[in-house]
C-alpha positions as CSV (number, residue, x, y, z in Angstrom):
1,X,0.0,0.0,0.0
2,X,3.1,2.5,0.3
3,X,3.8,1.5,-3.5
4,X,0.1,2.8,-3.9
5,X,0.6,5.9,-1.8
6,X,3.7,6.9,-3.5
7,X,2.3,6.5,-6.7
8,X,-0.9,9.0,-6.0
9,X,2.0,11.5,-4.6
10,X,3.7,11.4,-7.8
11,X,0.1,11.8,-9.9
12,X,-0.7,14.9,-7.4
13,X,2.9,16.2,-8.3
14,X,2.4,15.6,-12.0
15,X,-1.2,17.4,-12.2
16,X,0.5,20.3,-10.0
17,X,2.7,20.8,-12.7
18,X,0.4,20.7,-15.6
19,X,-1.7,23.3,-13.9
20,X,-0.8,26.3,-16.1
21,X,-3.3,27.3,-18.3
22,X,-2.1,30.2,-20.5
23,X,-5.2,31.0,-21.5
24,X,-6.9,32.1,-18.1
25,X,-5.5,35.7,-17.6
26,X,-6.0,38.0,-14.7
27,X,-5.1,41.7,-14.7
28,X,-6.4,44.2,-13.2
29,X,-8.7,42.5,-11.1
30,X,-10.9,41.6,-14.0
31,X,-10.2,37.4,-15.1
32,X,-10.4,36.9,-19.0
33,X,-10.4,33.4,-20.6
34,X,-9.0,33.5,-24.1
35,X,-9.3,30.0,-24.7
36,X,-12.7,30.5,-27.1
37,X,-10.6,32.9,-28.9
38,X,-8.4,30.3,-30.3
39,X,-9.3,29.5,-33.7
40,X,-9.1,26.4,-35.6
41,X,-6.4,27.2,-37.5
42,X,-3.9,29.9,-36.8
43,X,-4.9,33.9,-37.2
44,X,-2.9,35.0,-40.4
45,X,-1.5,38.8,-40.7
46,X,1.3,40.6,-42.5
47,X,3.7,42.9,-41.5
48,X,3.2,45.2,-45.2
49,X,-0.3,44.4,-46.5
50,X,0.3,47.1,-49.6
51,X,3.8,45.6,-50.5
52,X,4.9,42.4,-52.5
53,X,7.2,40.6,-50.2
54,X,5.9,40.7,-47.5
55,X,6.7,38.7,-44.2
56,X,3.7,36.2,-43.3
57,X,2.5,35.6,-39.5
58,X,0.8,32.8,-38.2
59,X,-0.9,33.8,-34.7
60,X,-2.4,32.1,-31.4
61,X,-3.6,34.5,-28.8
62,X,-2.1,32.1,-25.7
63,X,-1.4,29.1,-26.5
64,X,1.2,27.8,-29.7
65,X,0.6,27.8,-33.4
66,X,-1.1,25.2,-35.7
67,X,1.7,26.0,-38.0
68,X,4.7,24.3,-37.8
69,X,7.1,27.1,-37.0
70,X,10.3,24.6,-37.8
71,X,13.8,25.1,-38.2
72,X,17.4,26.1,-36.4
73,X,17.0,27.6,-32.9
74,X,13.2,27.2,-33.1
75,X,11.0,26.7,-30.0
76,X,6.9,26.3,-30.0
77,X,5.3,29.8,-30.3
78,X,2.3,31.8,-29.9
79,X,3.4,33.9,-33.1
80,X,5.4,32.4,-36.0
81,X,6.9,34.3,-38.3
82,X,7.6,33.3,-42.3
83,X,10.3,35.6,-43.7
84,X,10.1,36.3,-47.8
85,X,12.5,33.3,-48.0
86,X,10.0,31.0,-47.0
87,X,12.3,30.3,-43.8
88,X,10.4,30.3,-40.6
89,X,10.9,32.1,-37.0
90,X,9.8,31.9,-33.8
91,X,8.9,34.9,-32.0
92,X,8.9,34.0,-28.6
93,X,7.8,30.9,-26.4
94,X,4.5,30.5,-24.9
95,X,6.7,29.5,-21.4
96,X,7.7,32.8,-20.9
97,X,4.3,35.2,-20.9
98,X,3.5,37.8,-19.3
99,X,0.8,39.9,-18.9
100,X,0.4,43.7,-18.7
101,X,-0.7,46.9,-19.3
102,X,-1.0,47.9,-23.2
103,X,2.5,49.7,-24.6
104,X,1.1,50.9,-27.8
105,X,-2.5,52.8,-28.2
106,X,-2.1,53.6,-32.1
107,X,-5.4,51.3,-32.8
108,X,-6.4,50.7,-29.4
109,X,-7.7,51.5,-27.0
110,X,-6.4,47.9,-25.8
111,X,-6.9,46.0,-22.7
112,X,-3.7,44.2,-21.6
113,X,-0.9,42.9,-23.8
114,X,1.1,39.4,-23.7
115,X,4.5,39.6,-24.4
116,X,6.7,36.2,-25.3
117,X,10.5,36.2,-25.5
118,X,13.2,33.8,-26.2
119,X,12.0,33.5,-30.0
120,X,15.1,32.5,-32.7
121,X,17.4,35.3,-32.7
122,X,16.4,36.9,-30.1
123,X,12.8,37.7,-31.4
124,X,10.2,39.0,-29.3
125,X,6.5,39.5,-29.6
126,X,3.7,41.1,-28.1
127,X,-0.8,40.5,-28.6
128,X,-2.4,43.5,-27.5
129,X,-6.1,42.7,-26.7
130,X,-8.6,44.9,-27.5
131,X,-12.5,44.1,-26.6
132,X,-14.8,43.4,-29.5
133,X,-18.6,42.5,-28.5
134,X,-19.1,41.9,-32.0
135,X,-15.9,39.8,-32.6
136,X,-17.3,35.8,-31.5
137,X,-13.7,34.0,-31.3
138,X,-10.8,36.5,-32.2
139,X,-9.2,38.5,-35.0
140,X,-6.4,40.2,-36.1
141,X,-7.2,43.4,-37.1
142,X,-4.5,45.2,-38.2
143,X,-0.9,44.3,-39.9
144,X,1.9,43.0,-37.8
145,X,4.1,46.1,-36.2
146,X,7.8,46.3,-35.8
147,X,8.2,49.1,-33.6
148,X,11.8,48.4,-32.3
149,X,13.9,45.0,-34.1
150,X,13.3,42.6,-33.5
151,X,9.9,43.2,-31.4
152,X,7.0,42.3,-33.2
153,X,3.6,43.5,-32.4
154,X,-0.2,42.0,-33.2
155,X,-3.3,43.7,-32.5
156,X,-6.0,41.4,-31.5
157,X,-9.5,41.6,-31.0
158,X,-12.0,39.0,-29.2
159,X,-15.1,39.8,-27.5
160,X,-13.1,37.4,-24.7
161,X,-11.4,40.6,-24.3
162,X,-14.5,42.6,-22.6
163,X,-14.8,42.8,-18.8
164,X,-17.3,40.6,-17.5
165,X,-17.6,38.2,-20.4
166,X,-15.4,35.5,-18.8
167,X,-17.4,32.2,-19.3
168,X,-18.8,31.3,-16.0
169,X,-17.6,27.1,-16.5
170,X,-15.3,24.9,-14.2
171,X,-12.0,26.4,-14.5
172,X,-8.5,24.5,-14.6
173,X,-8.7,25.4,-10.4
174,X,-12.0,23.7,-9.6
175,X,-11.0,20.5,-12.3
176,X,-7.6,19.7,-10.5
177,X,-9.3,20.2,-7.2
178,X,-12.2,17.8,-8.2
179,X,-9.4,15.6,-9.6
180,X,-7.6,15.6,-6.0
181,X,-10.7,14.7,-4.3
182,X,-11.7,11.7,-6.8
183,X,-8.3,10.2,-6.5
184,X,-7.7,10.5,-2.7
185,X,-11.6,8.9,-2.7
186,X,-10.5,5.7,-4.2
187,X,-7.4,5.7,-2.7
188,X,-9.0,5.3,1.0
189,X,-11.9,3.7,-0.4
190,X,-10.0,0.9,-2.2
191,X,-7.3,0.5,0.1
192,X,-10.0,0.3,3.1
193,X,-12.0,-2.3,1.0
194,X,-8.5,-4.1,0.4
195,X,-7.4,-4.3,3.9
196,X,-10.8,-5.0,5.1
197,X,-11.2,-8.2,3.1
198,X,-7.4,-9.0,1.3
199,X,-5.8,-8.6,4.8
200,X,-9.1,-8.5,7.3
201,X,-7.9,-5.9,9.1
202,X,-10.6,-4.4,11.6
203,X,-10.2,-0.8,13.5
204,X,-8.6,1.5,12.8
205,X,-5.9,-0.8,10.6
206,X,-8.8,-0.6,8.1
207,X,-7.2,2.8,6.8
208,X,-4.7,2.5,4.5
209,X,-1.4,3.1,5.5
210,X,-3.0,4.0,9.0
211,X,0.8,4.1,10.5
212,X,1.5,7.0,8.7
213,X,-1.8,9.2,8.6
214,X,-1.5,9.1,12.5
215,X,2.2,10.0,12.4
216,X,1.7,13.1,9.8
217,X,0.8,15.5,12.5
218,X,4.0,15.0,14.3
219,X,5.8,15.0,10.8
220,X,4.5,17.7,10.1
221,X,5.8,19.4,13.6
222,X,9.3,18.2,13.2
223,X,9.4,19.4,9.8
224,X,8.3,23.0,10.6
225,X,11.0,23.0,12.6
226,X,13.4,21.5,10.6
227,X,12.8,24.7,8.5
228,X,13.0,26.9,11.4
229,X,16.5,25.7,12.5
230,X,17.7,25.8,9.1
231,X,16.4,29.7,9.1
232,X,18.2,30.1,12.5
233,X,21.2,29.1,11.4
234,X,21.0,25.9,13.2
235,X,22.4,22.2,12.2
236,X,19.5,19.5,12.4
237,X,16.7,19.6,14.6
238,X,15.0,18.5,17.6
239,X,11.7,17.3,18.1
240,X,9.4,19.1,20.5
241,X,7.8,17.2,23.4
């Protein structure tokens, strides 16, 4: 049953992980969920739409492009750029956004802005959002901007982007949390019915690993001040009676 245990540590540890959602953006106070404003294939703009030879950009507002944005120093990326060679470059990866207030207001006004670095060459981009009522998933609504090399920067609109249009469903939180409770459920439930008729175990034995479910309390002491000895400088620690 400590084989069991262990394994349900490591599943709680693995969901942990996986618990960013790019998507579910908070600023200002106000929450936004862009995931409806992910289209089904990627958002297309240019960077000269009057010009021959133009660079090509292939978008998603928080999450990585449909696109295969392959080749030398590439990374997965919310904006992936096509140069007039046909060659293709990342513009920053989706691991390093960040929110925040809008930089540029030349077709705004905008809401918040993501901004992704790391891209190939030390490419940077950045969505401004700008709320749309009309606008169902997303759009982008003007050309691709290159205010300073080699920062590229997309205007986006998505009625995802209005205050209080957040869709009132389970978020990631609530799903991992339901997740928690289900698996902890049939972990006591399971390993009571196993020790109850595999090992006919009666009292309190019933409970799986009962030995150490009594004994986390007083675990849980010693390592609070484990960490408080370490703090103070101190070498070890000492149980409190």
């Amino acid at each position: 049953m400590k084989v069991a245990f262990i394994a349900l540590l490591l599943v709680l540890v693995t969901l942990v992980s996986a618990e960013t959602d790019f998507c579910e953006i908070n600023f200002n106070g106000e929450d936004y969920v862009l995931t409806l404003a992910n289209g089904a294939s990627d958002y297309v703009a240019i960077d000269n739409p009057s010009k021959s030879g133009s660079n090509t950009y292939y978008i998603q507002p928080c999450t990585t492009t449909k696109t295969n944005c392959s080749g030398i120093g590439n990374t997965p990326t919310p904006v992936c750029q096509k140069d007039t060679n046909n060659l293709y470059h990342s513009c920053g990866q989706l691991n390093t956004q960040t929110v925040g207030s809008p930089s540029n207001t030349t077709y705004g006004p905008y809401v918040f802005q993501l901004n992704y670095k790391n891209g190939q060459q030390a490419r940077t981009a950045t969505i401004l959002f700008k709320c749309n009522a009309s606008v169902e998933t997303g759009n982008v609504f003007q050309r691709v901007a290159e205010p300073s090399k080699p920062n590229y920067q997309v205007y986006f609109e998505t009625q995802y982007a209005c205050t209080g249009t957040a869709p009132s469903s389970t978020g990631g939180g609530i799903i991992f949390v339901i997740i928690v409770f289900a698996l902890l459920g049939v972990y006591f439930i399971g390993g009571a019915l196993y020790m109850k008729f595999a090992r006919h175990a009666e009292g309190r034995e019933i409970i799986p690993n009962h030995e150490f479910w009594f004994d986390l309390p007083s675990l849980i002491k010693d390592g609070c001040m484990f960490l408080v000895n370490k703090v103070r400088g101190r070498s070890g620690y000492s149980t409190v009676e």
